[in-house]
C-alpha positions in Angstrom: -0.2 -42.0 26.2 -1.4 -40.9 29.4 -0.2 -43.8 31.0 3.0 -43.3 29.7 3.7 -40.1 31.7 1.9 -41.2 34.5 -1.2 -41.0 37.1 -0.9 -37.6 38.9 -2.6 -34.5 37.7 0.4 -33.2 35.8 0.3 -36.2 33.7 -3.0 -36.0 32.4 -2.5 -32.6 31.6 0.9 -33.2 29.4 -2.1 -35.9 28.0 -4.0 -33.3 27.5 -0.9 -31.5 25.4 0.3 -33.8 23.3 -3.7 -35.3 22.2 -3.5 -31.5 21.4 -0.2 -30.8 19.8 -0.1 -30.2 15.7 2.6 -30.0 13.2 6.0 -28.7 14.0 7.6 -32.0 12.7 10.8 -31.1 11.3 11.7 -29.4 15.2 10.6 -32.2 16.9 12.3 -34.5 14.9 15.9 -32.6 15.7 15.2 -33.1 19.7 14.3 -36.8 18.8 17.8 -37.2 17.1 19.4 -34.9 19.5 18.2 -37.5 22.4 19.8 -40.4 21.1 23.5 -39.4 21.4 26.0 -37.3 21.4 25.9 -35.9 18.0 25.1 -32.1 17.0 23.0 -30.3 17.5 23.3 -29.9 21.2 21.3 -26.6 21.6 18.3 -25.4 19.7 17.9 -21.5 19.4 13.6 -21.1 19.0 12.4 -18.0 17.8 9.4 -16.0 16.3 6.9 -13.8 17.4 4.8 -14.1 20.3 2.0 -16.2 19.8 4.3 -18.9 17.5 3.9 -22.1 20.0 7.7 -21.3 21.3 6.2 -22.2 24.9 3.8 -24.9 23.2 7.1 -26.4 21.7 8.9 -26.7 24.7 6.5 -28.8 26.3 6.4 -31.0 23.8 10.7 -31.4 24.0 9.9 -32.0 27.7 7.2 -34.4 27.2 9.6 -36.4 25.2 13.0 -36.3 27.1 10.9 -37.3 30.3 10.0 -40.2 28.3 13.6 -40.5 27.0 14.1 -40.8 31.0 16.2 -38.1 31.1 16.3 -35.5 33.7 14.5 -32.2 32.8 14.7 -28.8 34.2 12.6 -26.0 32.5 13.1 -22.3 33.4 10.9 -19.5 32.9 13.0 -16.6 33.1 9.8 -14.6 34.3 10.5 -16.6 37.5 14.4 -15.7 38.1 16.9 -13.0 38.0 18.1 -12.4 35.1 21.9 -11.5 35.7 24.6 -14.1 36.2 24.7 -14.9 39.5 20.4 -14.4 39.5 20.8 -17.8 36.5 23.9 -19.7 38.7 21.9 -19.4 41.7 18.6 -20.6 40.1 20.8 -23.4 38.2 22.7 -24.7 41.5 19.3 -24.9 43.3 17.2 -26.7 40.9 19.3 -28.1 37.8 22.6 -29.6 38.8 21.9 -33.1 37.9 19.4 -31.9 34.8 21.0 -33.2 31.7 18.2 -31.1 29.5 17.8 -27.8 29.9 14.4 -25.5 28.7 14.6 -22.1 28.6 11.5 -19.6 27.8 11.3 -16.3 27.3 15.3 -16.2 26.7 14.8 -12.6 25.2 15.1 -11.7 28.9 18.6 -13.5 29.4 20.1 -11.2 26.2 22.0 -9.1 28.3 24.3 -12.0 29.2 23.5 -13.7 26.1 27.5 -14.2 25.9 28.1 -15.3 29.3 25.6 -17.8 29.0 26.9 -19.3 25.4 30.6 -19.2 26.1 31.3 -19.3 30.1 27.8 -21.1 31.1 26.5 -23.9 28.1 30.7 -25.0 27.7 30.6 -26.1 31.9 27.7 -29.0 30.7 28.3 -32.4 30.1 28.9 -34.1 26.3 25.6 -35.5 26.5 23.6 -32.4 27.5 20.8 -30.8 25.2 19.5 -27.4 26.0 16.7 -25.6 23.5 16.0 -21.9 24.4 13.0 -19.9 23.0 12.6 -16.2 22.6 11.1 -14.0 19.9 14.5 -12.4 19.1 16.4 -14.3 16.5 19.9 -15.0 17.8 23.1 -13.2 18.2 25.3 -13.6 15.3 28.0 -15.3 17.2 25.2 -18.2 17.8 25.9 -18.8 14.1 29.1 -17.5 12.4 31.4 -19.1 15.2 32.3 -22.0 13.6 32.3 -24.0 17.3 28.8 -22.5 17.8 27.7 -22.7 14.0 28.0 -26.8 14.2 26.6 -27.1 17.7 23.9 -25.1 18.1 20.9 -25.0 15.6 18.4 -21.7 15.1 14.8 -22.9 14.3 12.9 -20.6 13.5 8.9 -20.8 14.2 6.6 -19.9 11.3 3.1 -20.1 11.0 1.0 -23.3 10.8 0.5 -25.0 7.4 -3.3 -24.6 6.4 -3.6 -28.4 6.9 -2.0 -28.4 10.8 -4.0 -25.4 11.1 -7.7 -27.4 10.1 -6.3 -30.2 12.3 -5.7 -27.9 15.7 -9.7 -26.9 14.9 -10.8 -30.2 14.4 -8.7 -31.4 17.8 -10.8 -28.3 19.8 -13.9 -29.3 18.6 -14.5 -26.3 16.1 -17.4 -27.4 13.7 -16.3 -28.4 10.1 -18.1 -26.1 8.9 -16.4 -22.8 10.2 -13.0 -24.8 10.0 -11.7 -22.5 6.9 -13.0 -19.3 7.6 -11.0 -19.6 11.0 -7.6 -20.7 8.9 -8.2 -17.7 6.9 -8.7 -15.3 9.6 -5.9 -17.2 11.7 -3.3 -16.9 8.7 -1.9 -20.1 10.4 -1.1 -18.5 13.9 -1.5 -20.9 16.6 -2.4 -18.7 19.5 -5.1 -17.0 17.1 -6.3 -20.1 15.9 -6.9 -21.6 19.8 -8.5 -18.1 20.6 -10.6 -18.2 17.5 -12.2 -21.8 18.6 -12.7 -20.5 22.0 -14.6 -18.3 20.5 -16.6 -20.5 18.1 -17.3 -22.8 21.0 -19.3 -19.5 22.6 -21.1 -18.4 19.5 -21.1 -18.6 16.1 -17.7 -18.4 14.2 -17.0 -14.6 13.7 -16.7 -13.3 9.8 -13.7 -10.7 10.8 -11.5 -10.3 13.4 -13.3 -6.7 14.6 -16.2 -9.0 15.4 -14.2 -10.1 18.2 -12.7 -7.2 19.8 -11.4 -8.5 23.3 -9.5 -11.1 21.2 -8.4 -8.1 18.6 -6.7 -6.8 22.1 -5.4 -9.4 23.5 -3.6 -10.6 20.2 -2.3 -7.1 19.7 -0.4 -7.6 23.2 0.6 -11.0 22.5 2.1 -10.4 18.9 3.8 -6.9 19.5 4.5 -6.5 23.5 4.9 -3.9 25.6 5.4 -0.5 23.6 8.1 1.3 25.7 6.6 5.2 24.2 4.4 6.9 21.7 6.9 6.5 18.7 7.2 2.7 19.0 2.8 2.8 19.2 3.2 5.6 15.8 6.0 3.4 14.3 4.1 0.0 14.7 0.8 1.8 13.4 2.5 2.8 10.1 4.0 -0.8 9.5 0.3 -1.4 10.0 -1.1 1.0 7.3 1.7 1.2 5.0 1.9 -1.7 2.5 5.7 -0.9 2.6 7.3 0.9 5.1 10.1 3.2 4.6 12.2 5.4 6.4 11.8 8.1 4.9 7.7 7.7 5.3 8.9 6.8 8.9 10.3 10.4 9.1 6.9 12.3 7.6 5.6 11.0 10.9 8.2 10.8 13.9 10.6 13.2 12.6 14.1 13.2 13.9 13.6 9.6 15.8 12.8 7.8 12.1 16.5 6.4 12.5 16.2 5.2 15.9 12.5 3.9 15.3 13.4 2.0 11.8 16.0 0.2 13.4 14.0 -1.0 16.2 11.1 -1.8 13.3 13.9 -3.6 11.7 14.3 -6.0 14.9 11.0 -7.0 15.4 10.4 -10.3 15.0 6.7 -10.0 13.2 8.6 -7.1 10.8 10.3 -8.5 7.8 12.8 -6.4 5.8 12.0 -6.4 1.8 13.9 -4.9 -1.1 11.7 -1.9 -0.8 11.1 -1.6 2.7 9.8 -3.2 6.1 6.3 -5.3 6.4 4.5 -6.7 9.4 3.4 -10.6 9.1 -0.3 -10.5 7.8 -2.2 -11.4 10.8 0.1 -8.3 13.0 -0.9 -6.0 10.5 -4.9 -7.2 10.6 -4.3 -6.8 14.2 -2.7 -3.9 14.8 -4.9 -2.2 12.0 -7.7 -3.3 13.9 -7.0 -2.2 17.1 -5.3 1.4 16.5 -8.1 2.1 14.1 -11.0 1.3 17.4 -9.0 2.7 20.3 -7.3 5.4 18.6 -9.1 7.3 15.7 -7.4 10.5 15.3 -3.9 9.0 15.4 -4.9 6.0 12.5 -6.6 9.1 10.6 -2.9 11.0 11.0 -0.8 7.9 10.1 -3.2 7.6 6.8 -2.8 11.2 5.7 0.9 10.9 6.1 1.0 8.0 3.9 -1.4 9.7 1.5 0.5 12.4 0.9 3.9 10.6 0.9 2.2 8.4 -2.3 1.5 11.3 -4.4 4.5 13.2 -4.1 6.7 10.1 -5.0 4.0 9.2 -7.9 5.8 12.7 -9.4 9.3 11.0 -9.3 11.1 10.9 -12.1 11.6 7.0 -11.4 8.9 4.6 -13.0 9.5 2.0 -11.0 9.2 4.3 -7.8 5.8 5.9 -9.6 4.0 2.6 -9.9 6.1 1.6 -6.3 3.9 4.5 -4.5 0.7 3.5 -6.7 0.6 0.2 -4.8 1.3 2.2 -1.9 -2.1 4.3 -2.4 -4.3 1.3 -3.4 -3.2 -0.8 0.1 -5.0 1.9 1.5 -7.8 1.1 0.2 -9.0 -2.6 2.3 -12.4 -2.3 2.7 -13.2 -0.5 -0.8 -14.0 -2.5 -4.0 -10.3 -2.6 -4.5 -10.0 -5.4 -2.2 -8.9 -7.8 -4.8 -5.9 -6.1 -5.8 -5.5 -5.0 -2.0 -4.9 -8.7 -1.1 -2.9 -9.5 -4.2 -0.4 -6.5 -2.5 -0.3 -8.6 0.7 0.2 -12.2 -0.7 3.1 -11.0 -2.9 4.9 -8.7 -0.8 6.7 -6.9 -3.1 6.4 -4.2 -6.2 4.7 -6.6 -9.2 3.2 -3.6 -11.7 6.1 -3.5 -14.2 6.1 -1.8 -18.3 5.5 -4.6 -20.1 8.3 -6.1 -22.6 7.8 -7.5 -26.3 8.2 -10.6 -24.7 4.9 -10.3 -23.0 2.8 -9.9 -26.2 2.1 -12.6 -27.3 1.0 -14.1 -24.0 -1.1 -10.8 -23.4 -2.8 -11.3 -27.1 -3.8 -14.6 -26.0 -4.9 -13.8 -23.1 -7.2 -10.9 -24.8 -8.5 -13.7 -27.0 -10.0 -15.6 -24.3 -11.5 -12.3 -23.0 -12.8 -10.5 -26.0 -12.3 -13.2 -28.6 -10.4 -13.7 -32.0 -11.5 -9.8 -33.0 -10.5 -8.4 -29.6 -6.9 -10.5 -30.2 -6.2 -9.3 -33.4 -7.2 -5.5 -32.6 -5.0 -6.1 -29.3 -2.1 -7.5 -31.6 -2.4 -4.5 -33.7 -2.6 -1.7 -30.5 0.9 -3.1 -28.8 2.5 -2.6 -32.2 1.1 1.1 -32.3 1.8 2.1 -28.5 3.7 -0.8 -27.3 4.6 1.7 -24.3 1.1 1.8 -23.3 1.1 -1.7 -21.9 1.5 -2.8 -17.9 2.2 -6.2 -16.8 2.1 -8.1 -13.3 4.1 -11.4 -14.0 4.0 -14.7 -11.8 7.0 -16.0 -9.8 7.4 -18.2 -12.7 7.6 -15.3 -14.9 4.7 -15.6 -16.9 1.6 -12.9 -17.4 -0.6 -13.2 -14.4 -2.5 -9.3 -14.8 -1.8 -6.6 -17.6 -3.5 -3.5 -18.7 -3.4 -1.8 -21.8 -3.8 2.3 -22.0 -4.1 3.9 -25.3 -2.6 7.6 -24.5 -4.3 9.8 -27.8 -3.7 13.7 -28.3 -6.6 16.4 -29.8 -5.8 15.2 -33.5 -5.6 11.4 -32.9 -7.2 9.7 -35.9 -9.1 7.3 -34.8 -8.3 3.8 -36.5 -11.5 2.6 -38.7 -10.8 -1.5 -37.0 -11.2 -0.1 -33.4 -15.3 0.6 -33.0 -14.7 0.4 -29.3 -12.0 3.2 -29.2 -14.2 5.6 -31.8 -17.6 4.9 -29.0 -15.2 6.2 -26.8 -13.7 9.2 -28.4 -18.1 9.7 -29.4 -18.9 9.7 -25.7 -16.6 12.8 -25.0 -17.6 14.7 -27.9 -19.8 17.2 -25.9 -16.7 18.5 -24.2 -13.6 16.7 -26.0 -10.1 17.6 -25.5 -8.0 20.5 -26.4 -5.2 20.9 -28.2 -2.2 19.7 -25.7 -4.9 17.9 -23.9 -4.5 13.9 -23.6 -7.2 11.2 -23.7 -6.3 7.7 -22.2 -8.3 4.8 -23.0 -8.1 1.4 -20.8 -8.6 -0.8 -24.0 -7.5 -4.3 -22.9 -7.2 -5.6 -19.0 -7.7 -8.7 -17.7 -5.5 -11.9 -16.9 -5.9 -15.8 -16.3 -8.9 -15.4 -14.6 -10.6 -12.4 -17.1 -11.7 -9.0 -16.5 -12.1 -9.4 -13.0 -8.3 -11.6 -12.4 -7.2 -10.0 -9.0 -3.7 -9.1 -10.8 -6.1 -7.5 -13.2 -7.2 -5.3 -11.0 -4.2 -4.7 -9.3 -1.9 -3.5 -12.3 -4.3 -1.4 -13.9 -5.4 0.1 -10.9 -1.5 1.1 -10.4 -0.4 1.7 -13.6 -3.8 4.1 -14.7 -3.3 5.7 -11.3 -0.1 7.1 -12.2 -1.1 7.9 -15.5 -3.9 10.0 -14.5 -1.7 12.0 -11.9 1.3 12.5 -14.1 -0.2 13.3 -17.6 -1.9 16.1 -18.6 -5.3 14.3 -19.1 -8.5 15.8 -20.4 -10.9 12.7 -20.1 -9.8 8.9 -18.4 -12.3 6.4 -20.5 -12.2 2.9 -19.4 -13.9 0.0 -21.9 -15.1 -3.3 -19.8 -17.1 -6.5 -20.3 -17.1 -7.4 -16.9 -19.7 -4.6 -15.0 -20.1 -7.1 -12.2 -16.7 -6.5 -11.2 -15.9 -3.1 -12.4 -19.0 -0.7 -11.8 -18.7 -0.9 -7.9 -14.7 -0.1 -8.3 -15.7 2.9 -10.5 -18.1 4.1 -8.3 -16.8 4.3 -5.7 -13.8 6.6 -7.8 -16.4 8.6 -9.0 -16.4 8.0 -12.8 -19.7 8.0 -14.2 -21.0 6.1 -17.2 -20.5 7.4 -20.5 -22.2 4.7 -22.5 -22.4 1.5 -23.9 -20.7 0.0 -27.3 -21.9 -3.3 -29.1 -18.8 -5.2 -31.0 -18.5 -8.8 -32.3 -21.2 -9.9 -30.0 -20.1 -8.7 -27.1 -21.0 -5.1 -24.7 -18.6 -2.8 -23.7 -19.9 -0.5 -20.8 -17.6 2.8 -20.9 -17.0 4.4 -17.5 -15.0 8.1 -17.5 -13.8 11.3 -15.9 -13.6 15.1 -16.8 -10.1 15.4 -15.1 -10.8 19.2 -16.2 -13.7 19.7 -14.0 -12.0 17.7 -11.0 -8.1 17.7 -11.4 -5.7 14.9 -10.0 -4.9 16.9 -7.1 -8.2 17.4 -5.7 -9.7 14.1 -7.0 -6.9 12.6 -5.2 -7.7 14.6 -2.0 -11.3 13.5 -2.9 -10.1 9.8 -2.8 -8.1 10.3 0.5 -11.5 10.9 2.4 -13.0 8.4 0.7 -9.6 5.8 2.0 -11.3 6.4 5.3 -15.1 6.3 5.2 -15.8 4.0 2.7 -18.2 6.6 0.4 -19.2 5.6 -3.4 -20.8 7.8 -6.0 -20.6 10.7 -7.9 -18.8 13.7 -6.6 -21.4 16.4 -5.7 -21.7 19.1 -8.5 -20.1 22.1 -5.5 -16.6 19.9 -6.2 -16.6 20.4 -9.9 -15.0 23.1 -11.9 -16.9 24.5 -15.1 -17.3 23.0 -18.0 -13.6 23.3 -19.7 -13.8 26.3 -22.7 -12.1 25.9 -25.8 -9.3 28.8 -26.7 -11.4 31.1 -28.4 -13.8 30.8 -25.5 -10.6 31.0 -23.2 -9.1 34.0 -24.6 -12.1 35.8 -24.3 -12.5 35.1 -20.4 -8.6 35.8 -20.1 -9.5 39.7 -21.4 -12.0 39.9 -19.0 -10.3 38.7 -15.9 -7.8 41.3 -16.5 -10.7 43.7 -17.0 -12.0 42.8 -13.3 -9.2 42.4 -11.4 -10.2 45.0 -8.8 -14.2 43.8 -8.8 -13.9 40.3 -7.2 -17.9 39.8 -7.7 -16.7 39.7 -11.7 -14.2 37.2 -10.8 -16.6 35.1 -9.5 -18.5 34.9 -12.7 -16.1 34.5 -15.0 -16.2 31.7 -17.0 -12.5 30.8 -15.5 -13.1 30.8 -11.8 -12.6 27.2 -10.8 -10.8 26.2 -13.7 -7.6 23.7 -13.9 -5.4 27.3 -13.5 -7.4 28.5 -10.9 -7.6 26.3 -8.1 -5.4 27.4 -5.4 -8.7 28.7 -3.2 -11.5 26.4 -3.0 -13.8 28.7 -0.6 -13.3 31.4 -3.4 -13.0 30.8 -6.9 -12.6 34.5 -8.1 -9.8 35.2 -5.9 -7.9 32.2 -7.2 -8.5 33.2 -10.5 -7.2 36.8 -9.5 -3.8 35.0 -7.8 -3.1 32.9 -11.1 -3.4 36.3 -13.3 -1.1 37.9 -11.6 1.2 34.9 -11.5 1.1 34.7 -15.1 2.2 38.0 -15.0 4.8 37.6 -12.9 6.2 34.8 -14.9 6.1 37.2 -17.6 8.1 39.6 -15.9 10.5 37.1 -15.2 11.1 36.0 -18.7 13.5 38.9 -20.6 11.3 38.1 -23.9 8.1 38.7 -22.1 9.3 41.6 -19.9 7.9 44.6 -22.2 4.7 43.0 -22.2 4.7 42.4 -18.3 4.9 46.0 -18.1 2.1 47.0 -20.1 -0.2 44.3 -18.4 1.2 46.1 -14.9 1.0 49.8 -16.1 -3.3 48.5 -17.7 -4.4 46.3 -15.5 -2.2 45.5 -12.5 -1.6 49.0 -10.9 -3.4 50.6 -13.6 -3.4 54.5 -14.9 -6.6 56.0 -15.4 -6.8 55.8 -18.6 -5.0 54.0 -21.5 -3.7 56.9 -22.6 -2.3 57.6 -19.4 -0.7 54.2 -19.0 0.8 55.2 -22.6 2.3 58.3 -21.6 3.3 56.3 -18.4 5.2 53.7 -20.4 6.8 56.2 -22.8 4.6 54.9 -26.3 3.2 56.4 -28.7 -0.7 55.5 -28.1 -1.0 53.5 -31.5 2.0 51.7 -30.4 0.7 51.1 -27.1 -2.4 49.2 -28.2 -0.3 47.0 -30.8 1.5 46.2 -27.1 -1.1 45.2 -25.3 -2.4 43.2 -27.9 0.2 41.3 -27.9 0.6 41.0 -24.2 -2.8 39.9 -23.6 -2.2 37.0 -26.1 1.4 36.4 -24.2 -0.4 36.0 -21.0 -3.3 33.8 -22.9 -0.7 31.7 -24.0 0.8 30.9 -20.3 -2.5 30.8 -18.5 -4.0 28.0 -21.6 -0.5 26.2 -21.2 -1.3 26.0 -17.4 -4.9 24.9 -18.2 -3.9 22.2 -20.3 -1.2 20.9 -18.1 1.7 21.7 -20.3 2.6 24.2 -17.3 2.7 24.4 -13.9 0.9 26.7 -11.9 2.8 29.7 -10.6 2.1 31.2 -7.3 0.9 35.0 -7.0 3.3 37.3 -5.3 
């Protein structure tokens, strides 16, 4: 081939190129045909982010029409003004006999992007063929004007097939050995991929990208450009973070310049726009992750609060499909944790995939339970979807079949437990010490798994999601999961904190039961809990300081009710009491007894507020609140009798008992002190 171009210099490196050159065949193939005549297209319209092989491609189309003996000129709009006359000038100096024309970096030329297509390409000959190359994709009139539509043809550049990708290795002289871990880190990007074996021809092939940081920083230049201010860097690293991006999570961050910022997000060429919001190609978001998360700490720290926080408010929607939306939102922030599996199941699919499953899906989800827990665990999982049918999450495949489903039983105070379910009774045994209360649910994660068993990544995926919500939006005494699979599963509840309850033997096979007290650590501060642990990576057991008591039961209840009103002036009783740090009393962490003290006097505020309950505000006020001396005295205050007095504050005491165990049991939600 090198004779073919030539002897000089240049031609030995175009050699060079082509000996090097991979896939692309369909876009060289249009050139080809576009050489041989006359016929459409007559201008090709490259695109795709930097890094693609636009310039790579052009080559090549030179390297051919030089061959085709056709005259070339290639412009590099780096090298010339960029206004008419700047383009004319450069044209009637170098290009007037040029019957192809190459243009890189056309992105520069889009200010006269219509000049160009409708005064400048219509002044060339019949025979002429001009490709352009820029990372923006073209103007619409490039392809609804129906002159324009047939002539000119956009080709988009993707990423390299995993097979071109092994082969652009193999032709740099990477070792087969390494080969695949590169295509996998590469995601099929050809500028990564050549970086990558530089790299391996220095040293040993690198197991993450964040081995290699001068190539993390130079990619992260390449892919996204210049950043023009600190909103495009803070709108880039939350396409980075979020698995979705939306605008109105772009707004949590930037504020009044979320419009202007998503519509620049929108016209990035590594950003592509989903039914649910706006994603980065995989390798930008590696990168970008990467490098914001090394050079700038405190801003990645910032971006992954704002998402945080954005998850679990909109896991309170009324929506389902938003709730378990947000869910996948909260476990993509989880990479590097053992929910990695279903972290990477989020960015091969792209889109929302935990959905309520349908009595279509049974009976592929009961056979699917029969390969996992055999012919027993099928017919007990038969049995459960016709009980709670509702309790059942599915991921399907694009072909619409189960690929990952999870199966919670959701069971109040006075459940009777079924006499076929010896897994679901272990269970319900292991709570026992502290079980829940009347009002109090229990869920139970009885059946999960998919093609690939317990530890299927779509397994993981939907009932991570789909329990997550549960547990923030029910009012949940204990989570108790049931697995065969510890291998899998143990790390992933570590590192949530649920503990081991125990261990249940059934037809051959040993469930390991893992759990949670969401009494002695509520949703909302477990989820805090978690947000820290999004970032450092920790695993374990929270420390006992994080826990709330042991939860009473309402006699037990009552009885610390009477005596928080009894102390609500000696804040070293509040302290002690047995419901300082309880579910209604958590609104000050660094002291307990003063929260208990605000959600007293809420509940008697919401007593007030209540015409049914006002009478018995006013005795609570007049005893305990901004209390008389005496009883007597707060009788004569209040106009009663004495006799009648105590039959009202009786009955007042048990009014605000009532509230405060409705707020402890979730039925209610917390009211704020005045």
């Amino acid at each position: 081939m090198a004779d073919d171009l030539g002897a000089d210099l240049g031609s030995a490196v175009d050699a060079a190129r082509v000996a090097a050159f991979v896939g692309r065949s369909a876009e060289c193939e249009v050139f080809r045909a576009a050489l041989d005549g006359p016929d459409p297209p007559r201008v090709m319209y490259l695109h795709g982010p930097g890094g693609i092989g636009k310039t790579t491609l052009l080559h090549r189309y030179r390297i051919a029409a030089q061959r085709a003996g056709r005259s070339v000129l290639v412009l590099d709009t780096r090298d010339i003004d960029c206004t008419q006359q700047g383009f004319l000038d450069c044209w009637n100096d170098r290009g007037p006999s040029a019957t192809v024309l190459l243009v890189d970096g056309y992105d520069r030329l889009r200010p006269i992007d219509d000049w160009f297509r409708d005064e400048f390409l219509t002044r060339l000959p019949t025979d002429a063929l001009v490709a352009v190359a820029g990372r923006e994709a073209p103007a619409a009139a490039w392809r609804v004007d129906p002159g324009w539509r047939t002539l000119a043809r956009c080709l988009p550049l993707t990423t390299l097939a995993e097979p071109d990708s092994r082969d652009l290795l193999a032709r740099a002289g990477v070792n087969p050995a390494g080969r695949d871990r590169l295509v996998d880190l590469s995601h099929g990007h050809p500028l990564t991929l050549a970086m990558l074996a530089q790299v391996a021809t220095d040293r040993d092939v690198v197991e993450t990208l964040a081995d290699a940081p001068d190539l993390v920083t130079a990619l992260a230049a390449t892919l996204v450009g210049g950043l023009s201010d600190e909103g495009q860097a803070m709108a880039c690293g939350l396409c980075a973070q979020a698995w979705l991006t939306t605008q109105d999570l772009l707004r949590d961050l930037v504020g009044d310049r979320a419009t202007e910022l998503w519509a620049w997000l929108e016209s990035r060429p590594f950003v592509t726009r989903g039914p649910d919001g706006l994603y980065p190609h995989d390798l930008v978001r590696e990168v970008l992750e990467i490098d914001l998360r090394r050079r700038r700490p405190q801003l990645y720290g910032t971006i992954h609060r704002v998402i945080h926080r954005r998850a679990i408010a909109q896991m309170q929607a009324p929506d389902l499909g938003q709730r378990q939306l947000w869910g996948s939102q909260l476990i993509h922030l989880h990479p590097r944790s053992p929910f990695a599996t279903a972290y990477w199941v989020l960015r091969e699919r792209g889109s929302a995939a935990v959905a309520p499953g349908a009595p279509t899906d049974h009976a592929e989800v009961v056979d699917l339970v029969g390969r996992i827990q055999g012919e027993w665990g099928k017919a007990l999982a038969r049995r459960w979807l016709d009980r709670q049918p509702e309790g059942l999450w599915v991921i399907r495949s694009r072909s619409g079949h189960v690929a990952g489903f999870c199966f919670d039983a959701v069971l109040d105070a006075e459940f009777a437990v079924p006499d076929d379910d010896p897994v679901l009774a272990g269970a319900l045994a292991a709570i026992e010490h502290s079980p829940a209360r009347p009002g109090e649910l229990v869920s139970v994660a009885r059946f999960t798994g998919g093609p690939e068993g317990e530890r299927d990544p779509h397994a993981v995926l939907v009932a991570s999601t789909s329990s997550l919500v549960t547990w923030v939006t029910r009012p949940l005494a204990w989570s108790v999961i049931a697995v065969l699979d510890v291998g899998c599963w143990g790390p992933i509840f570590d590192y949530i904190g649920f503990a081991v309850l125990g261990q249940v033997d059934c037809d051959g096979r040993t469930f390991t039961l893992f759990g949670h007290d969401w009494r002695r650590l509520p949703p909302d501060r477990w989820v805090e809990a978690m947000g820290e642990r999004e970032l450092t990576g920790r695993s374990g057991s929270f420390p006992e300081s994080m826990l709330g008591p042991a939860p009473l039961g309402r006699p037990a209840f009552d009885d610390a009710v009477r005596a928080a009103l009894r102390s609500l002036t000696r804040p070293d009783e509040l302290r002690r009491n047995p419901l300082a740090g309880a579910r209604l009393a958590v609104s000050d962490a660094d002291d307990p007894g003063r929260a208990l003290r605000a959600a007293v006097l809420a509940g008697v505020d919401r007593l007030a507020g209540d015409p049914a309950t006002r009478a018995a505000a006013r005795v609570l006020h007049r005893t305990f609140v901004r209390a008389a001396p005496t009883q007597e005295a707060a009788a004569e205050v209040l106009g009663l009798p004495f006799s009648t007095y105590r039959r009202h504050l009786a009955k007042a005491i048990q009014a605000l008992a009532d509230l405060l165990w409705a707020v402890e049991i979730g039925q209610e939600s917390p009211g704020s002190a005045p």
